[in-house]
C-alpha atoms as one frame of an Amber mdcrd trajectory, in Angstrom:
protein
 -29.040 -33.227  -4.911 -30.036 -30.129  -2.833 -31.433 -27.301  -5.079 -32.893
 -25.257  -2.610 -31.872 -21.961  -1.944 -33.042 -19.942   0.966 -31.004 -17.761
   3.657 -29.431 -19.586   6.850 -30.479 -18.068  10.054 -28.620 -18.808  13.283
 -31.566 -19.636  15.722 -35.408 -19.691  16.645 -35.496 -23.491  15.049 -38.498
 -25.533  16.439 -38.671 -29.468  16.157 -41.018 -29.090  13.125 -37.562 -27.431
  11.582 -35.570 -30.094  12.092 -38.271 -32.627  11.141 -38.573 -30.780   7.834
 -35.282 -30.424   7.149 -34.025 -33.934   7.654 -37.444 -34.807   5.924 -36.308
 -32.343   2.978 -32.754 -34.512   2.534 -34.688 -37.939   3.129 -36.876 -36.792
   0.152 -34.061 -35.564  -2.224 -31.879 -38.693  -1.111 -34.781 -40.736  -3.076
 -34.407 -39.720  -6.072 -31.877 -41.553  -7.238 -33.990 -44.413  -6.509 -36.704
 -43.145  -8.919 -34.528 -42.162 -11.405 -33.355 -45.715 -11.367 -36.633 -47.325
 -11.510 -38.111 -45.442 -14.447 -39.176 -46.663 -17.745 -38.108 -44.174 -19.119
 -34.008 -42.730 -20.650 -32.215 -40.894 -17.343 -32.326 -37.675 -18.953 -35.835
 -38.304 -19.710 -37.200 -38.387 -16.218 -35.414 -35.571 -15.440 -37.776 -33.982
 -18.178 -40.893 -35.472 -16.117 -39.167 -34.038 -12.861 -39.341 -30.990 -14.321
 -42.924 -30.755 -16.336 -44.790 -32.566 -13.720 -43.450 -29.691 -10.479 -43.996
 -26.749 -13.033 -47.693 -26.559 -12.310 -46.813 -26.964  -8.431 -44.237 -24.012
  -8.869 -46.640 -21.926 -10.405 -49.542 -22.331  -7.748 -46.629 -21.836  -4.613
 -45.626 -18.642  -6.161 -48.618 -16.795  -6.496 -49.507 -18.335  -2.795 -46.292
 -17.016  -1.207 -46.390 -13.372  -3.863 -43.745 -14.176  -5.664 -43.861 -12.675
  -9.008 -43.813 -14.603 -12.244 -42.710 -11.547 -14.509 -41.153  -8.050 -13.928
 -37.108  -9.014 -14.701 -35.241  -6.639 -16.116 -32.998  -7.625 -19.233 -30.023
  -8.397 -16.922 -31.827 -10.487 -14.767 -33.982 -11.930 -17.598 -29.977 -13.318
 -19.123 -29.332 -14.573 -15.726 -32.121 -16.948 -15.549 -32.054 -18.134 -18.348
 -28.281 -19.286 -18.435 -29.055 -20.057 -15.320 -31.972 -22.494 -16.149 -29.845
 -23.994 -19.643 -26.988 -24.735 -16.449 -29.545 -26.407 -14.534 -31.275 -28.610
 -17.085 -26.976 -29.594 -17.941 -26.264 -30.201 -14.087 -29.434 -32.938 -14.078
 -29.061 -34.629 -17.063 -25.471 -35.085 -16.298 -26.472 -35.993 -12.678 -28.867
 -38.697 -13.603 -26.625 -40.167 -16.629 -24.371 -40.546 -13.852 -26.952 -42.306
 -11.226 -27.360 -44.922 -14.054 -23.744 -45.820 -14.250 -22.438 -45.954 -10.403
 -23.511 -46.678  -6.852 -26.070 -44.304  -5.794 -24.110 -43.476  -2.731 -21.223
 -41.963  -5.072 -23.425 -40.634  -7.295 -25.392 -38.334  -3.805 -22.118 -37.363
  -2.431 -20.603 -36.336  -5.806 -23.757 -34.700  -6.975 -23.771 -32.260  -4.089
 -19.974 -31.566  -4.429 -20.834 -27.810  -5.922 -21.419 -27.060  -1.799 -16.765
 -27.068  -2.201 -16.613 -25.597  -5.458 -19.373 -22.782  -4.099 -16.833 -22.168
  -1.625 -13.720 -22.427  -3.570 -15.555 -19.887  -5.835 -16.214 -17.743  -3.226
 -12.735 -17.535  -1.901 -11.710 -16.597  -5.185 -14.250 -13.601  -5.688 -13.062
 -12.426  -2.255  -9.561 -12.774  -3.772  -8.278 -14.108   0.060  -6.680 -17.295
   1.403  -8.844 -20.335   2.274  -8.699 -20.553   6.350  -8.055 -23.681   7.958
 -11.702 -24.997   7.774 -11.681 -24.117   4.314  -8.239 -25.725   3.507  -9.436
 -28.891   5.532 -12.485 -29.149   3.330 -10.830 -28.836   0.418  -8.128 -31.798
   1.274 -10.756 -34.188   2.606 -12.814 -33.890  -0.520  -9.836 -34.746  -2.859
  -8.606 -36.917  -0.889 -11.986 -38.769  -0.617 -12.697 -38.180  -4.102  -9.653
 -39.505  -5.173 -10.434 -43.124  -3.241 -13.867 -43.535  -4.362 -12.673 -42.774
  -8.076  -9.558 -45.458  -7.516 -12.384 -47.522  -6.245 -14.944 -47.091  -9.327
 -11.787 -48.165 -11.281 -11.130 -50.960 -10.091 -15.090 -52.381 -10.324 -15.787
 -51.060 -14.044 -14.534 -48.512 -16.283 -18.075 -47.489 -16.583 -18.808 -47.327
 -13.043 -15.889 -44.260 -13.168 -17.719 -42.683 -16.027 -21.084 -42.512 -13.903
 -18.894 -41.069 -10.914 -17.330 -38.373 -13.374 -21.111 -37.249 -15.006 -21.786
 -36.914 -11.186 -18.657 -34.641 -10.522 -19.833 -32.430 -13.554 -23.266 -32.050
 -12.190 -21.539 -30.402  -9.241 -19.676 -28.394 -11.382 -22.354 -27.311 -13.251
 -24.461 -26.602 -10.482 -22.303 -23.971  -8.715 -23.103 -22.065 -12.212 -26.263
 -22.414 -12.009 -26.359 -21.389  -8.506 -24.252 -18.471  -9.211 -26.321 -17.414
 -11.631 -29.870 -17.620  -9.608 -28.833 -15.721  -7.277 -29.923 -12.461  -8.845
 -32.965 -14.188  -9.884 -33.976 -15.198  -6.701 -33.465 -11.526  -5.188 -35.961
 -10.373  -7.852 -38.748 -13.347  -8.132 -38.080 -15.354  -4.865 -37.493 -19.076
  -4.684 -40.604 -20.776  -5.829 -40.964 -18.370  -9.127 -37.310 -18.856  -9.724
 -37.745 -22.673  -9.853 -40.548 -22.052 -12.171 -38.520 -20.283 -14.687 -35.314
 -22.193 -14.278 -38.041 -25.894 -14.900 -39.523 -24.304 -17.951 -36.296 -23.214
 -19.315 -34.448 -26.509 -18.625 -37.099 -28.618 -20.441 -36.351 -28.048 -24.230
 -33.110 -28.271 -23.436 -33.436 -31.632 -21.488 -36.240 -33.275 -23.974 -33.365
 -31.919 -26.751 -30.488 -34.713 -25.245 -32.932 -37.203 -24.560 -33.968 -37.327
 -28.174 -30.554 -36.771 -29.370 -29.570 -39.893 -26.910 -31.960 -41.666 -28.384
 -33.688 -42.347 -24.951 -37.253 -44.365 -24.021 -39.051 -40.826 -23.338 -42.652
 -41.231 -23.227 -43.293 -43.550 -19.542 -45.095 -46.426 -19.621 -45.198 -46.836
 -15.607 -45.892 -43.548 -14.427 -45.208 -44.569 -11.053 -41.761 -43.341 -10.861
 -41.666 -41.044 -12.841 -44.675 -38.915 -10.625 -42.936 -40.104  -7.222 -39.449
 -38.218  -8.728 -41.130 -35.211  -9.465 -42.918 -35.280  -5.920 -39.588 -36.259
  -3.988 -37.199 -34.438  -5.151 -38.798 -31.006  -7.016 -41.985 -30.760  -4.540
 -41.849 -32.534  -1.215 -37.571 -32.302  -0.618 -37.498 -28.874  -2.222 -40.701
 -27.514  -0.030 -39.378 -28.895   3.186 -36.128 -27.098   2.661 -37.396 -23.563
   1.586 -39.215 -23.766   4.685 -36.368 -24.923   7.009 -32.962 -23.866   5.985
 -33.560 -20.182   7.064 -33.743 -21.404  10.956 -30.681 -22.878  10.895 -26.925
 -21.970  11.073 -24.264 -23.573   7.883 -23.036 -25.855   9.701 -26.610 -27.920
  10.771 -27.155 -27.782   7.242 -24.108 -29.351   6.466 -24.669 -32.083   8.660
 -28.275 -32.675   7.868 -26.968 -32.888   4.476 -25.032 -36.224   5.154 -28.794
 -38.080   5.607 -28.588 -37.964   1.892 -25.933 -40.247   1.145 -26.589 -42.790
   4.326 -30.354 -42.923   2.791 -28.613 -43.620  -1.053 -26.248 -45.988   0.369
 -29.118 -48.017   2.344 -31.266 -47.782  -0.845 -28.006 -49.065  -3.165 -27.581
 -51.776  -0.872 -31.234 -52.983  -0.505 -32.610 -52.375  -3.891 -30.000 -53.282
  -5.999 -26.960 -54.609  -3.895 -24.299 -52.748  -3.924 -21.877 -53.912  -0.969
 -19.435 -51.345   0.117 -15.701 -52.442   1.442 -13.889 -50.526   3.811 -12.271
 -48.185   1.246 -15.555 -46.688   0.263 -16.194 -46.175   3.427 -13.167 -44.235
   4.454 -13.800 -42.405   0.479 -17.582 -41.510   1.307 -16.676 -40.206   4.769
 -13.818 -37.894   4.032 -16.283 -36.525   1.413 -19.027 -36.133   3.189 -17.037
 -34.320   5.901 -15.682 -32.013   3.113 -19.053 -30.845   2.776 -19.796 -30.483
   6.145 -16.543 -28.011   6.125 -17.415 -26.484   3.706 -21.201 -26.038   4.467
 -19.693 -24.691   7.781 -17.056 -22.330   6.543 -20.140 -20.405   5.064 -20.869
 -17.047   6.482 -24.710 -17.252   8.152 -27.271 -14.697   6.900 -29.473 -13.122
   8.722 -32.352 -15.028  10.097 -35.731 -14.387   8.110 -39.023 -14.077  10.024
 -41.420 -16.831   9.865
C-alpha cells in the first residue's frame, strides 16, 4: 500500500528515478509477505511497522529541515485525525492480508487512488470525464469479479477482501486529511506524527483482539518496518516528484504482479482465469485514475 505523498512533476526523470520508483513499489509490494510471516497478531506488526520507522522518521526530518513542531491548532486536529485514520486504514489492511490472496489484498488496499478521485470530482462539484468514468467502471467491474471469486473459495476469504476495501476507504481520509499537514511539516515529519499517533491506537485493537503482540522472531517484523515504512516509502519521496500521474500509475501495478508471484510461491495460491480478468480491470482502474490526476509542478532536486 503506497503511503507516500510527494508532488508529480512532468519531466527531468533520470534512470536512478525510475530505478527508485519501481524499487519503492517492489518494497511496499513485500509487505504483505512480512505481515504474513510474523509471529506476531496482524494488527500487531503493524504496531512494530510503526515503532520500529519512528526513530528513522525522526532522524530524515531534521536531515531534510522538516520541522517536528510549530502546527497551529487547525493543523494540529488535522494530524491527528489524520494519524487515528491511518493507524484504522492498516490494521484493517493487514486483518485483511491474513484472510485473502495477497494479490487481492495489494490491489484492494491501494483502491483509495479511485475514491481520491471520486472525492475530488465531488469537491470540484463537475462531471467525471471519460478517463474518469472508465476508471470508475473497470474498478467495479473488476471488483465485483474478484469479490464473486472470494465467494466462491471461502466466506472468509471475502471478509479479508472487504477489510482490504475499507483500508482504501479509510486511507483517502487519511490522505485528505495530511494534506495540510504535509504543507506545514513536510513528508518525513508528517509520517512521524501520523506513526506516533497511530500506535496507541493500533496496540489498543491488538489487545482488544486479543492478538500474539510481543515477537518472538524479530525477523519479520524488522524487515516490515524496513520495506514498507523506510526503504518503499524513501524511494518514493524521492521519485514521484519526476514523474507525470500516469507513470505512477503504471509503476504502481509492480505491486500486485510482485504480491501475486509472492502468493503463488510462498503459500500457493493458483489464480484461474477469472482473477485474472478481476485483477486486471482493477489494476487498470488505477492506472485511470492515477492518470486522470492533474500533474503538479515539478520540484527541484
Amino acid at each position: 500500500m503506497t503511503n507516500a505523498m510527494a508532488s508529480n512533476g512532468t519531466g527531468g526523470a533520470r534512470p536512478i528515478h525510475f530505478a527508485a520508483l519501481l524499487g519503492g513499489n517492489a518494497a511496499l509490494a513485500l509487505g504483505p509477505l512480512w505481515v504474513r510471516l510474523a509471529d506476531t497478531g496482524p494488527v500487531s506488526a503493524g504496531f512494530w511497522r510503526l515503532a520500529l520507522a519512528i526513530p528513522f522518521f525522526v532522524l530524515l526530518a531534521r536531515m531534510n529541515r522538516q520541522p517536528l513542531t510549530g502546527m497551529s491548532r487547525g493543523v494540529l486536529l488535522a494530524v491527528l485525525a489524520g494519524g487515528v485514520f491511518f493507524a484504522l486504514d492498516l490494521s484493517s489492511w493487514h486483518l485483511g492480508i491474513e484472510l485473502t490472496r495477497l494479490g487481492n489484498a495489494t490491489l484492494f488496499g491501494n483502491s483509495g487512488s479511485i475514491l481520491i478521485a471520486a472525492w475530488g470530482l465531488i469537491a470540484l462539484r463537475r462531471a467525471p470525464r471519460t478517463a474518469e468514468w472508465l476508471a470508475f467502471a473497470a474498478a467495479i467491474a473488476g471488483s465485483a469479479i474478484l469479490l464473486g471469486r472470494s465467494l466462491e473459495i471461502d466466506r472468509t476469504t471475502l471478509i479479508g477482501d472487504l477489510l482490504c476495501l475499507l483500508a482504501g476507504f479509510l486511507y483517502t481520509f487519511y490522505i485528505l486529511l495530511a494534506q495540510r499537514g504535509r504543507a506545514v511539516l513536510g513528508g518525513w515529519a508528517l509520517l512521524f506524527w501520523s506513526s506516533l499517533i497511530g500506535l496507541p491506537v493500533m496496540a489498543g485493537f491488538a489487545l482488544a483482539l486479543g492478538e500474539p503482540f510481543w515477537p518472538t522472531n524479530w525477523g519479520p517484523v524488522i524487515a516490515l518496518a524496513f520495506t514498507s515504512q523506510l526503504i518503499g516509502q524513501g524511494l518514493l519521496v524521492y521519485a514521484l516528484r519526476h514523474f507525470p500521474p500516469l507513470v505512477i500509475g503504471l509503476a504502481l501495478l509492480t505491486q500486485p504482479a510482485i504480491a501475486v508471484t509472492v502468493g503463488w510461491i510462498q503459500f500457493g495460491e493458483a489464480l484461474a482465469l477469472p482473477d485474472l480478468i478481476g485483477m486486471a480491470l482493477v489494476a487498470a482502474g488505477l492506472v485511470l485514475a492515477r492518470s486522470s490526476e492533474p500533474p503538479a509542478p515539478r520540484a527541484a532536486g
